[in-house]
N, C-alpha and C positions, 0 to 999 in steps of 0.2 A: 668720543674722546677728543679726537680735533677736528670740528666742525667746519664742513666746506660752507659756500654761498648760500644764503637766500635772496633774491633779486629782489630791488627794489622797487616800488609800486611807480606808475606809469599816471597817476590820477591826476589829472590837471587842476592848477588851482588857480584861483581869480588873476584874473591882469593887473589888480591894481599894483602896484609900488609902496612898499609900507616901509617906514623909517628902519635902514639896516642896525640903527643901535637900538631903538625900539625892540627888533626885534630879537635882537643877542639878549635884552634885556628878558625879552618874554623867553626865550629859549631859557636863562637860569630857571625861571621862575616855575616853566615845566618843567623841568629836572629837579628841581628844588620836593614838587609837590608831589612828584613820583616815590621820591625820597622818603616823603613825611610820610605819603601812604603802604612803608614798606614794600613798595613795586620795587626800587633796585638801588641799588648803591655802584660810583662807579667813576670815571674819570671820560672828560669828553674834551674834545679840541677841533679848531676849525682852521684852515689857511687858506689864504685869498690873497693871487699873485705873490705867492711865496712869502708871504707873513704870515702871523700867526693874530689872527684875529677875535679868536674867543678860547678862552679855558674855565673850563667849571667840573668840580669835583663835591662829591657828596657822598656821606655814608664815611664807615671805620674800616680802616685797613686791618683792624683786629678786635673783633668785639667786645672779648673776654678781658681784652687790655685796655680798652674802652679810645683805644689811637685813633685819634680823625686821619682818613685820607690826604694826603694835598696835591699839588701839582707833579711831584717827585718823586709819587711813590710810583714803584713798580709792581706792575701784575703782568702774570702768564697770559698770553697771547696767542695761543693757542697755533691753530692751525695758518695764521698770517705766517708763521716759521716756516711755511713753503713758499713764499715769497724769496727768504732769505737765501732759501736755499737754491734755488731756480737761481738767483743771481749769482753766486759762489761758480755755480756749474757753469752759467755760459762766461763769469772771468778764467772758468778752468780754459774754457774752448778755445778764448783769446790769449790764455796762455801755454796752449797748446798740451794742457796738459791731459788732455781726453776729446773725444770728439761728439757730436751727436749719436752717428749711425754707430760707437763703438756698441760691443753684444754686451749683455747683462753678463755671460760667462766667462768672460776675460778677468772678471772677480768673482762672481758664484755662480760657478758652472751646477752647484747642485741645487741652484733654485728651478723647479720647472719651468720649461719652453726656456730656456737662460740663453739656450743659442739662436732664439729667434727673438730676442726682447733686446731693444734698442734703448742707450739712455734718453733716446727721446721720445721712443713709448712709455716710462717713467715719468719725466716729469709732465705731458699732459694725459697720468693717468690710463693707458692706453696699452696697459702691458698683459693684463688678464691676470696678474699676480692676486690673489685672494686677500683682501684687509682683515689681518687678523683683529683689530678692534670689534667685530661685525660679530666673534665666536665668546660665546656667554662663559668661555676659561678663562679668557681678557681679564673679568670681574674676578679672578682668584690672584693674578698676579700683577695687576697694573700698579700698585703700590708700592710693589718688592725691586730691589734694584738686579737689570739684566745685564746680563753682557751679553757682546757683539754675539758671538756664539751661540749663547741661547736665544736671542733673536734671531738669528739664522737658523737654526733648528725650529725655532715655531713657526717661521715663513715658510721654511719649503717643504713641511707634512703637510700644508692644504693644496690639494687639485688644482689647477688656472681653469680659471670664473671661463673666460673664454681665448681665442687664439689672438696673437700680439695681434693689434695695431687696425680690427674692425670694427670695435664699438672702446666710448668713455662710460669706465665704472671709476668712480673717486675710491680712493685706497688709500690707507696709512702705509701701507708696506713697501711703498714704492717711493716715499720720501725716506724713510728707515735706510732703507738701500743707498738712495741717494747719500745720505747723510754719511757712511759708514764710507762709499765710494771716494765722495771727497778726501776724506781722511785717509786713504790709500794711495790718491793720486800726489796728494800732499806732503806725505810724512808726518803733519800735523794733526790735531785734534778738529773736531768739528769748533768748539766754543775759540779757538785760537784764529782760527780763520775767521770766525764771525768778526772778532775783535780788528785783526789784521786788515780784512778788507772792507771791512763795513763801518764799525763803529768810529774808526781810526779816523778816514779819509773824511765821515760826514762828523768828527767831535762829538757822537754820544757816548754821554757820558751814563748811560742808563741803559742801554739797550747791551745786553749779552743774553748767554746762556747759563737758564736758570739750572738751582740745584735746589736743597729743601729750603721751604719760604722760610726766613725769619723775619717778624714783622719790627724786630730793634734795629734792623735795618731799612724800617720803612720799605716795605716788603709787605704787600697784602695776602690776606689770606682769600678764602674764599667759602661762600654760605650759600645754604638756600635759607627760606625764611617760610616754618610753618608752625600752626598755633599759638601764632604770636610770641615766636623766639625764633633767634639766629641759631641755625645747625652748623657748625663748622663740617666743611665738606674734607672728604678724603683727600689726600692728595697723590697724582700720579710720581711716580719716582721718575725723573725726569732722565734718568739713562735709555728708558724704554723711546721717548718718544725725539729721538736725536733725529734733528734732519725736516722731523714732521710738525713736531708742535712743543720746543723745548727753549723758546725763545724768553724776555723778561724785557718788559719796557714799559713806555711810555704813550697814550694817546701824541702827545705834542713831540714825543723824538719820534713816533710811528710819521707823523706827519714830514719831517725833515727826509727820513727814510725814502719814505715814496718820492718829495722831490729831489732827491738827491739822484735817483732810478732816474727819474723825467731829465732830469739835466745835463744826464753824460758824465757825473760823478762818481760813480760806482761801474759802468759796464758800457760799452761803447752803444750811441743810437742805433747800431745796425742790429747787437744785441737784442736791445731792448725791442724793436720790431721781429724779431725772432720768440720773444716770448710773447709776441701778443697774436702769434697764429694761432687765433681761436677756432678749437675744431670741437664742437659741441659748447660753447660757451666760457670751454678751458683751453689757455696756452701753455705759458710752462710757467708754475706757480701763479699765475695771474687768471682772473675769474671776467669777462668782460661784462659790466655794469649799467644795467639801461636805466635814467633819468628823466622821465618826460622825453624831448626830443634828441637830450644828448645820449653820449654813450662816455664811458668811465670805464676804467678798470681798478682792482686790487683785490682783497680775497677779506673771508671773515674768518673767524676762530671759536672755537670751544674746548677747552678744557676742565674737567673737574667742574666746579661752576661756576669759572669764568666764561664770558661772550665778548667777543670784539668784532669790529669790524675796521678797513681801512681803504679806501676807496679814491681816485681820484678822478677830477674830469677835464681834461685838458682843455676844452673849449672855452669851460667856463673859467678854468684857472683856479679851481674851488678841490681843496681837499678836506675831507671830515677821517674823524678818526674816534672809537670809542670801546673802551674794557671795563664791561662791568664783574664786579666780584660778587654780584647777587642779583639774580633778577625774575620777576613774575611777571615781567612783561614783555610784549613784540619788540627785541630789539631792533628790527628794521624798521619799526618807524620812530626811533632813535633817527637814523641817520636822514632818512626821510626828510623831518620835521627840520635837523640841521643844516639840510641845503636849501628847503625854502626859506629859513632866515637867513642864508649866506646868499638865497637870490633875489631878496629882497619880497618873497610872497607869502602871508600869513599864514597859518595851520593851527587848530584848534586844542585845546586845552580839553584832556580828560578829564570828568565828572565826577566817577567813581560811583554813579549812583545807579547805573544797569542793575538789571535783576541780574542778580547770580544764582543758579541752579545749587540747593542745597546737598551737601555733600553727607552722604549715608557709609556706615560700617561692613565693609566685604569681609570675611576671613580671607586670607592668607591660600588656604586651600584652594576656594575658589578663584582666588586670583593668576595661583601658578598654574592654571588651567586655559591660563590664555597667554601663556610665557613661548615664545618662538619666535623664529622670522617668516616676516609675511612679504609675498611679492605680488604683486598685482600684471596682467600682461598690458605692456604700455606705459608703466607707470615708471622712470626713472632712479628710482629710487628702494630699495627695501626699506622695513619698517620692523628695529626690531621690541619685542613687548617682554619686560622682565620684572619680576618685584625684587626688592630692596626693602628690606623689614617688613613693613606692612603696607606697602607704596606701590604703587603699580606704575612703570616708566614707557615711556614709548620713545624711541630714538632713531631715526630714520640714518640711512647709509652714511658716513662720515661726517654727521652732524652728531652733537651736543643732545644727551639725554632730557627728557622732560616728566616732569611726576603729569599721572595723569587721576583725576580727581574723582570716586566714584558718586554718578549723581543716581544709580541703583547698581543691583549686581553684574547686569551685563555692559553699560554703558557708561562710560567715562568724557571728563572733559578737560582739556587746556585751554581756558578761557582767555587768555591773554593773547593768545597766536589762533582764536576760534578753532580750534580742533576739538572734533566731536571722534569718536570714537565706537561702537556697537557690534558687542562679541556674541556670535553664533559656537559655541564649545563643540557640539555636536555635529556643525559642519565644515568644521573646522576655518572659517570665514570668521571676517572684518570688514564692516560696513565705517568709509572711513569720511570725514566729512571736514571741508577748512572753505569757507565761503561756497563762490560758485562750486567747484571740485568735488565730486562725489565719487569714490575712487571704491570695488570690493576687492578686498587684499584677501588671500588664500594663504592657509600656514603649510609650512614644506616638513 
């Protein structure tokens, strides 16, 4: 549902210095071509030393209505809305209106362990709270609109994963929380505060909290794209995901956002050092970001089926930002691709001409037969496998689902992110394969 980090590739690329407008130019030109070969539709922006140096948008903000995207439209943003909200919380701190060490049960004494859960085991993740996104019911009501209530009744019927504050599991339910807390400590709504302290002080005009998309208001939608047609995806009822992943904006006002963060606009530098105590990769809302030799921080997103991501690198003074509303491709090397044209190093243009492994007919039956979640010991992550029609999905821990494509009845692929996949039913095992990484995931 809202999709945490995938880290960026570390691969070095040539020393030479290639023309930076050259290479914005070639940057359209791969996004253009990704476009033409239904890889993705989507909005993309760059800033370098606090301008705005490249915008390029591609694809329909609504297919059916045949609306081109432009620079102004807005899309869900998924899980960057923890960003949002990690900032709101430490302006609460500074304005005394909550503290770190306060306990989870000072407002829901009836979430488990609530008297040993800190809000600052919350926001890096760190609380044992169970993500309800992860429990295959999710898919019965994420549509429907909740109230605080019934999201508090769905958090705290699951067991805590583990006790506060000795290992990082990523969890939706601990920004849920968050989100619902602010608006306690407040008197205000979460979408009021957004506006109040965020959108207000940095002038956007585009960045709130979203409700049901309308695309008359330049307002995207969101698709996958299979047998040669746009599927309009579901969409989450954005009461559910308050706090976590309920945000609405901009690649180019996402960019302002962040330096607006960097600059002491939004939250004091001491703040912001505060959420960059990365402990397993995460601080509070903020995901720390490797580059080649630099290091970056900001966070990606997934909702429904949109992807983003928002990143920046202080060294280099380079921010990239991007939400696609469709895609069958690796969006990390989206971002990738747009820091070596922001650092002046060339990167290659996909072909489209790999073999691609023929896609064969499963039933249905056979495929719910490798429906569950799979853990691997070692392995960071859960992995969960579900079908949706006649689709088989693989979705890892608070990342963004993915169809997985069958090339015979046991073995599946997501060629675009190289994920291979090979189900043993009978041993109840996953043979799970993404480059070097060969990982066997066991079903629980």
């Amino acid at each position: 549902m809202f999709r945490k980090i995938v880290f960026l590739s570390a691969i070095s690329v040539s020393a030479v210095a290639f023309s930076q407008q050259n290479l914005k130019q070639k940057l359209g030109n791969y996004l253009d071509s990704l476009y033409a070969h239904q890889k993705m539709m989507g909005s993309f922006a760059i800033a370098e030393d606090g301008k705005s140096t490249f915008q390029h948008v591609v694809g329909f903000s609504d297919v059916d209505k045949k609306l081109k995207a432009n620079i102004n439209t807005q899309y869900r943003v998924g899980s960057i809305s923890k960003t949002f909200t990690a900032v709101l919380m430490m302006k609460a701190v500074e304005e005394n209106k909550i503290y770190l060490s306060q306990k989870l049960s000072d407002f829901y004494p009836e979430i488990p362990n609530a008297k040993k859960i800190t809000i600052e085991n919350l926001l890096q993740h760190r609380s044992g709270i169970h993500n309800l996104t992860d429990e295959n019911e999710y898919l019965q009501y994420y549509t429907q609109k909740k109230s605080e209530k019934e999201l508090i009744d769905i958090i705290k019927k699951y067991d805590s994963d583990f006790n506060p504050g000795i290992q990082f599991q990523y969890s939706n339910s601990n920004y849920i929380l968050l989100g619902f807390i602010l608006e306690k400590v407040y008197k205000k709504s979460f979408a009021d505060l957004v506006k109040e302290k965020i959108s207000k002080p940095l002038k956007l005009s585009l960045t709130e909290v979203g409700g049901k998309i309308n695309s008359d208001k330049n307002q995207a939608k969101s698709y996958s794209f299979q047998n040669g047609l746009y599927n309009l995806a579901p969409e989450t009822d954005m009461s559910i995901p308050i706090g976590a992943g309920d945000i609405i904006s901009t690649p180019s006002e996402l960019l302002k956002f962040i330096l607006g963060l960097e600059n002491g606009k939004l939250i004091t530098k001491e703040s912001l050092k505060k959420m960059q105590n990365f402990s397993d990769n995460y601080g509070y809302g903020l995901v720390k970001i490797p580059f080649n030799e630099y290091s970056g921080f900001g966070h990606t997103g997934g909702i429904d089926e949109f992807r983003s991501f928002l990143y920046y690198f202080p060294d280099l003074k380079i921010a990239v930002s991007s939400v696609t509303n469709q895609s069958d491709y690796d969006n990390n090397q989206f971002a990738v691709n747009m820091l070596k044209a922001a650092t002046g190093k060339d990167f290659a243009m996909p072909e489209f001409k790999d073999k691609i492994s023929p896609e064969v007919a499963v039933s249905v039956d056979i495929l719910k037969k490798y429906e569950g979640i799979y853990k691997a010991e070692g392995f960071p992550l859960d992995i969960k496998i579900f079908v949706d029609g006649n689709i088989l999905y693989g979705q890892a821990t608070g990342q963004g689902a993915f169809p997985l494509k069958a090339v015979s009845e046991t073995e599946f692929h997501f060629e675009m992110a190289g994920i291979e996949m090979k189900f043993d039913a009978s041993k109840k095992t996953m043979y799970f394969s993404q480059k070097a990484n060969k990982v066997t995931f066991t079903k629980q």
